[in-house]
C-alpha positions in Angstrom: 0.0 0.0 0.0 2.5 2.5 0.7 4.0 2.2 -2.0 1.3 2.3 -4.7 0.9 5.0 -2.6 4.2 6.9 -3.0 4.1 6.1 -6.6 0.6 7.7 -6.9 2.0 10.6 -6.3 4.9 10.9 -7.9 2.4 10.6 -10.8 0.5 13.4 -9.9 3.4 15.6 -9.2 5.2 14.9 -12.8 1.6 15.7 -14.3 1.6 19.1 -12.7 4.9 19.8 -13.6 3.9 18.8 -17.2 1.0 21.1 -17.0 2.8 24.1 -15.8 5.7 23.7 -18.4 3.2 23.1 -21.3 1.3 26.5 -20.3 4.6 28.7 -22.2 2.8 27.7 -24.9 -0.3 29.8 -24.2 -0.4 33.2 -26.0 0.8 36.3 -24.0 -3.0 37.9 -23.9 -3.9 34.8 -21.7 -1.5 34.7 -19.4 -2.2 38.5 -18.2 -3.2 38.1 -14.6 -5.7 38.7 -12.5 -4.6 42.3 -11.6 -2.9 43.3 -15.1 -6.5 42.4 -16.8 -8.3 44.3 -14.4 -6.1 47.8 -15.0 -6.4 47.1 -18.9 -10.1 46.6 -18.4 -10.6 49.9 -15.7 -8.3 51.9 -18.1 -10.5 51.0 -21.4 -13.3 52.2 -19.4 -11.9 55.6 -18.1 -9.7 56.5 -21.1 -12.5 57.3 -23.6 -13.5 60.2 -21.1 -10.3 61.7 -20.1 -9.5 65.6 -21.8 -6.1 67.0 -22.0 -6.6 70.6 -20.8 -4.6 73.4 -22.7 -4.9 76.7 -20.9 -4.1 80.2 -22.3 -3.9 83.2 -20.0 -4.3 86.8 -20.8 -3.0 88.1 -23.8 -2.7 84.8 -25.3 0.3 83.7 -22.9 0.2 79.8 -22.6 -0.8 78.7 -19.7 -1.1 75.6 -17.5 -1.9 72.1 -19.1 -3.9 69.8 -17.3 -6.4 66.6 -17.1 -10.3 66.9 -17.0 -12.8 64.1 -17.3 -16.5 64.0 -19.0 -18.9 63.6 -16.2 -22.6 63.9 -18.2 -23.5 63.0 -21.9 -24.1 67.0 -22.8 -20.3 67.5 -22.6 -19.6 68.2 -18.5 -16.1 68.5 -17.6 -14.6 68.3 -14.0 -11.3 69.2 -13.2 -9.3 71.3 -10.7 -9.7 74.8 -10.1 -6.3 75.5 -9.9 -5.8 74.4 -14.0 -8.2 76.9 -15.3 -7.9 79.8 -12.3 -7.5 83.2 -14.2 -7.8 81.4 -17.9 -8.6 83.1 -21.3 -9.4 79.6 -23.0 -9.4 76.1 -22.6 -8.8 74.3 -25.2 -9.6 70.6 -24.5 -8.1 67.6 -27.2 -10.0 64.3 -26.7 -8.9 60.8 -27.0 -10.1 60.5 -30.3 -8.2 63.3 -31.5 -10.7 65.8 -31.4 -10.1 69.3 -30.3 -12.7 71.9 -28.8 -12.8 75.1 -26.9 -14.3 74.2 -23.6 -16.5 76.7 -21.4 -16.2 77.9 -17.6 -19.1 76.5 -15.9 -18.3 77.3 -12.5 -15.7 77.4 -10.1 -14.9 76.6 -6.7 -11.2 77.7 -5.4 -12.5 76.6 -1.5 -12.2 72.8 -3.0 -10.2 73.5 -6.0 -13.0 72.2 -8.3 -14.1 73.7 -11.5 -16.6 72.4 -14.0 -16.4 72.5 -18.0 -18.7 72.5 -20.8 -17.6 71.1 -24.3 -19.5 70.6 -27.6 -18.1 67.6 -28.8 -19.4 64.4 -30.7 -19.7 61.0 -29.0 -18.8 62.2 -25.7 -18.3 59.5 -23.4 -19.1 60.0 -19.4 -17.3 58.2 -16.2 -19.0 56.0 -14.0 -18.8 57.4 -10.4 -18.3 55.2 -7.4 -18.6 56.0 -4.1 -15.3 57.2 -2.5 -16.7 57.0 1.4 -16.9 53.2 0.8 -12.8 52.9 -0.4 -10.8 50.8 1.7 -7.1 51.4 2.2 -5.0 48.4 0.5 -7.1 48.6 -2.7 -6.2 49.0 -6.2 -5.8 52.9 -7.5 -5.8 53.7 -10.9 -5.1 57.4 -11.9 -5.0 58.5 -15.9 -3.9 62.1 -17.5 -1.9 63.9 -19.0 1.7 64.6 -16.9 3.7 67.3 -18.5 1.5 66.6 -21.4 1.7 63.0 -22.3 -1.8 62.3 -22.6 -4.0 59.4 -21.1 -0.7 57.7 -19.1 -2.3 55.5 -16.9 -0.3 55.0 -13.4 -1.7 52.1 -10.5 -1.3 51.8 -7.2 -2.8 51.2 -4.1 -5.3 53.7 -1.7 -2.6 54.5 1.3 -5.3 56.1 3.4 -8.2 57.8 3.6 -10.1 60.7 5.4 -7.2 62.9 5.1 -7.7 66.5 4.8 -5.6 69.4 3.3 -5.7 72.9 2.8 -6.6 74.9 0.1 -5.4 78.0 -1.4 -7.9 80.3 0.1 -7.5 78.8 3.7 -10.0 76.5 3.6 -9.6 72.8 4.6 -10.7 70.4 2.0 -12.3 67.0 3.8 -12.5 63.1 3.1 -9.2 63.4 1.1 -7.7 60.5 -0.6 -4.3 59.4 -0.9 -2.6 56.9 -3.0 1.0 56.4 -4.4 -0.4 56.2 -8.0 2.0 58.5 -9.8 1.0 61.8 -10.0 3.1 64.4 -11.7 2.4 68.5 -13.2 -0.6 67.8 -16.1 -2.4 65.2 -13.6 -4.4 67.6 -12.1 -7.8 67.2 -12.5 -7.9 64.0 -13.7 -10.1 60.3 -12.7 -9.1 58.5 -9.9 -10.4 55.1 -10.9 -10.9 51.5 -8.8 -10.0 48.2 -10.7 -13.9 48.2 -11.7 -13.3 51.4 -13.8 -15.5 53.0 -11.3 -14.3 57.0 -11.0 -13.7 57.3 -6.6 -11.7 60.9 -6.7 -9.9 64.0 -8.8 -6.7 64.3 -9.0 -5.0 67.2 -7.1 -1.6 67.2 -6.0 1.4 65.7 -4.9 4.0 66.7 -1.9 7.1 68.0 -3.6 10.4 65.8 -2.9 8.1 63.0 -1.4 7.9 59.8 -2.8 4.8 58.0 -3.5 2.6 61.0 -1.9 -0.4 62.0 -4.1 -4.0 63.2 -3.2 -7.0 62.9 -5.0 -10.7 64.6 -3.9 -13.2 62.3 -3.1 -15.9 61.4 -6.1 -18.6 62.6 -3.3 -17.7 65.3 -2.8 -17.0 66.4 -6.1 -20.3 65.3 -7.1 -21.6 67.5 -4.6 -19.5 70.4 -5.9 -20.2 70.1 -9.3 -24.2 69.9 -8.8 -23.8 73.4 -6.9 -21.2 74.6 -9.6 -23.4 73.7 -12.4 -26.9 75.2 -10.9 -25.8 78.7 -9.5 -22.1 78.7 -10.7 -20.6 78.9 -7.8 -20.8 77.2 -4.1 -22.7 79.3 -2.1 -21.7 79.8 2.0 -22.4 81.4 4.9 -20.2 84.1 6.8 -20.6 85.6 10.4 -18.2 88.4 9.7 -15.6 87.6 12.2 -11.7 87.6 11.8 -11.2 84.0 14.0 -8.0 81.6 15.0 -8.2 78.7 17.4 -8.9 79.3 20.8 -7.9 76.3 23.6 -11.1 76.4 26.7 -9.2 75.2 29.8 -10.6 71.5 30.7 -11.7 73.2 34.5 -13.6 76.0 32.7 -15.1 73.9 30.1 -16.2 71.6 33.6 -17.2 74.3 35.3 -19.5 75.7 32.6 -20.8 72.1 31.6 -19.1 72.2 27.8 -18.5 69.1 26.3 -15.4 70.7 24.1 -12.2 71.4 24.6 -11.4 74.5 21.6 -13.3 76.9 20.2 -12.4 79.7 17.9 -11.9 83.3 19.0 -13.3 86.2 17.9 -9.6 88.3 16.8 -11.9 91.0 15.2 -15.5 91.8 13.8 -16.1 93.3 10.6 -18.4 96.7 10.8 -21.5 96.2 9.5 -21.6 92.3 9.5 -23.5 90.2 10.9 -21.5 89.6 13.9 -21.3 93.2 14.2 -25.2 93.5 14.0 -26.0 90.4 16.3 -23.1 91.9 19.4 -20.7 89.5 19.1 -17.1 91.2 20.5 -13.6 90.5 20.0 -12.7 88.2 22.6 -15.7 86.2 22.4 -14.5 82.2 22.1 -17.5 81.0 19.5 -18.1 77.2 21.0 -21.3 76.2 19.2 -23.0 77.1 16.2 -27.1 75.7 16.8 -26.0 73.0 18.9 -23.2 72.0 16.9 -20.1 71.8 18.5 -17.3 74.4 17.2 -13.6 73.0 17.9 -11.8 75.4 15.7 -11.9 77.5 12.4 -11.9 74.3 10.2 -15.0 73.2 12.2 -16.7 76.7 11.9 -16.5 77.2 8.3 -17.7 73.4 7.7 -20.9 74.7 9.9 -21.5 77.7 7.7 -22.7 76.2 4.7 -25.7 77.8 2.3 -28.2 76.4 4.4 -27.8 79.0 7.3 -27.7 81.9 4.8 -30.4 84.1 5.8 -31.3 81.6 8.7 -31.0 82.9 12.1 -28.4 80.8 14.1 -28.1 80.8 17.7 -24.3 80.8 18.4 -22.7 80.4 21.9 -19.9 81.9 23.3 -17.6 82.0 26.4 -17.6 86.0 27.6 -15.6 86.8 30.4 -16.0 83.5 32.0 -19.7 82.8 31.6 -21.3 81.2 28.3 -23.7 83.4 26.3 -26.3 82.8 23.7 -26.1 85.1 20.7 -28.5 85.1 17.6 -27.0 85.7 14.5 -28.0 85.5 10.5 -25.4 84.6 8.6 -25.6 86.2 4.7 -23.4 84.6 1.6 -19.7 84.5 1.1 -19.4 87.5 -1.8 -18.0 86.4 -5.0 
């Protein structure tokens, strides 16, 4: 028995090895694997709606170049804010070859998003997915044009997630992604992508001299952007009128005074005539709360303000010379 046994599987084990060394003789397009045929098959999604941006400033200087993606079937563009800031025209060449002048929809410098309109035929839109459900370990996928070499497809993986980073006009931009898909100049604006050629995030930057650092904005919120950025061409939000920074509350104050925090933002000055100025809040004042709604720090406050409290009366608490105070204040828009 043992050994008809042994010899059993010596059998087996030569007809395994003959297996493996017959399967050379395959064809290369069937021995792609698992992971290779699922970026080709992503990428042959994505690519057909990638645009390579060509910006020209004033006086018909030339500009930044940059990536853009079609997001609807009547020729909506996303892409970064930062690509087509202060442009004359946008020019935008599409993966069949096709060139086009492409349109300022709207812009939003707060999340460095803008939106485009092009005329173009056959225009092909992305799938989005939802970024909040991206776990850290899987695949990225990220096509544009770096320094003008258009649809280069880099992968990687998602390296974390949640991160946040700050924007050129102050503002912190949430629910960042980062991956170490290669990003480089020209990539901005364009599809982050999962291995189901699902669209997840925008690409926005990279750390310079880091290695393997890139950030994309989330799909959601650039959905939620774009529907603003499309209807009233711009993201509208609310503003008290206050000149703030962060403010620590002692832990025995914060006892003493039964507030669940632990920062708030301080009042440095208040604009005349605003609605700070109109509702008595002072310089000095530490703003903790906003309608319930805890206020930690700046960040925290502007996230609070959004277009829904425009116009809306908003009771706001504050620490005053070591007593908490209820104010009502009515926030108006952000101009411009």
């Amino acid at each position: 028995m043992g050994e008809r046994a042994g010899g059993w599987r010596a059998t087996r084990l030569v007809r395994m090895e003959s297996h493996a060394i017959s399967s050379w003789d395959i064809p290369d397009a069937a021995l792609l694997d698992a992971y290779s045929q699922a970026v080709v098959d992503a990428t042959d999604r994505v690519r057909p709606s990638v645009v390579h941006l060509q910006v020209r400033g004033p006086g018909g200087r030339r500009g930044a170049t940059g990536s853009g993606f079609v997001f609807t079937r009547d020729g909506l563009v996303l892409t970064n804010q930062h690509v087509v800031n202060g442009a004359r025209e946008v020019v935008a060449a599409l993966p069949n070859g096709e060139t086009c002048r492409a349109r300022t929809v709207g812009e939003d410098e707060h999340t460095d998003l803008a939106v485009l309109r092009i005329v173009a035929d056959d225009v092909v839109p992305v799938t989005f997915g939802d970024s909040a459900a991206l776990k850290a370990g899987q695949v990225a996928i990220a096509i544009g044009s770096p320094f003008g070499f258009e649809t280069t497809v880099t992968t990687g993986v998602v390296s974390a997630l949640g991160r946040s980073m700050r924007s050129r006009s102050g503002r912190l931009i949430d629910e960042i992604i980062q991956t170490d898909a290669a990003l480089n100049p020209g990539n901005s604006g364009g599809p982050l992508a999962t291995s189901r050629g699902a669209v997840v995030g925008v690409n926005t930057m990279v750390i310079a001299g880091a290695q393997g650092l890139c950030f994309a904005i989330g799909a959601n919120t650039a959905q939620w952007v774009a529907a603003r950025l499309i209807k009233d061409g711009r993201v509208r939000r609310a503003m008290l009128g206050v000149s703030a920074q962060p403010a620590r509350v002692p832990r025995a104050t914060a006892r003493a005074l039964g507030l669940a925090v632990e920062g708030g933002v301080l009042v440095a000055e208040v604009e005349r005539g605003s609605p700070a100025d109109f509702a008595g809040l002072a310089r000095g004042d530490v703003i903790v709360a906003i309608d319930a709604e805890s206020i930690g720090g700046v960040d925290a406050m502007h996230r609070a303000l959004g277009e829904e409290r425009i116009g809306r009366p908003c009771q706001v608490r504050v620490l005053r010379a070591g007593a908490v105070r209820e104010v009502i204040v009515v926030p108006r828009e952000v101009a411009g």
